[in-house]
C-alpha angles and dihedrals in degrees: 000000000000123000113234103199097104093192089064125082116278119214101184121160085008122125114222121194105210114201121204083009101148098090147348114022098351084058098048083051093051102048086043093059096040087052084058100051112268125131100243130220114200118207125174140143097256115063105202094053088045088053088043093052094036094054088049087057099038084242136157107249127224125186115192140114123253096214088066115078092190085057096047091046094050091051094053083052098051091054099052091053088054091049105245115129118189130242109173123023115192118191118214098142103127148138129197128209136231105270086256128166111253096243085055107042107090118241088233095060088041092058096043091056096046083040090059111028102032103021092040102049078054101049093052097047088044086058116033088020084057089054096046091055101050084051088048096234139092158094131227121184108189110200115225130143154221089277087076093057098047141044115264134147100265104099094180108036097041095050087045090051090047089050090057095058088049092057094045082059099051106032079053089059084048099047101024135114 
């Protein structure tokens, strides 16, 4: 599929590494950049709606989880030894908790939220992020949101958010030209 707008940003011949791509906001980014020309990879916690979405789009699938460096890191591996080295790596991979208290919402639910929205989105721009710059190319669009700029009950979700935008700053000093 080519987009035919030609006023609109074309990725052709660009690999773009999708996470949390299997539904909601990681698929909308992925269909957008396949519309506009790049070759997808899919990646996604669960692996049957990753290979669902991947086969619409005509896509490489990647399970793995965000909050787990080594599998991050594997998956980085198994795509260089398949060749595909990534351009633009868009993270999308996120949870959100119930608006708990703090004194009610379990620790458990707090660090799975900071493992997958802040630590993953570092972990993948650590790694693939890492790549792009030795090569000297390369985007990376983190997904946060407004919860991170402003004060709501969600005490995990929010601070990891903000933590994101943090990161894109500073990882832009790093990378940037």
């Amino acid at each position: 599929m080519t987009c035919s707008d030609p006023s609109l940003a074309s990725f052709a011949g660009r690999t773009a590494l999708v996470t949390g791509a299997a539904s909601g906001i990681g698929l909308a980014c992925a269909e957008l950049l396949s519309a506009r020309g790049a070759r997808i990879v899919l990646a996604d916690l669960d692996p049957e709606r990753t290979r669902n979405a991947a086969a619409t789009l005509q896509a490489h699938a990647l399970a793995f989880d965000v909050a787990d460096r080594a599998a991050v890191a594997a998956a980085h591996a198994q795509l260089a030894a398949e060749n595909i080295a990534v351009d633009l790596l868009v993270n999308c991979a996120g949870i959100v908790q119930s608006p708990e208290p703090p004194d009610r919402l379990p620790i458990d639910d707090f660090r799975r939220v900071v493992a997958i929205d802040f630590e993953g989105t570092y972990h993948c721009c650590a790694e693939f992020g890492s790549a792009m710059a030795r090569r000297g190319r390369g985007a990376i669009v983190n997904i946060a949101s407004v919860a991170g700029m402003r004060s709501m009950p969600l005490h995990a979700y929010s601070p990891a958010k903000a933590a994101v935008i943090s990161l894109t700053e500073c990882l832009a000093a790093e990378w940037g030209r």
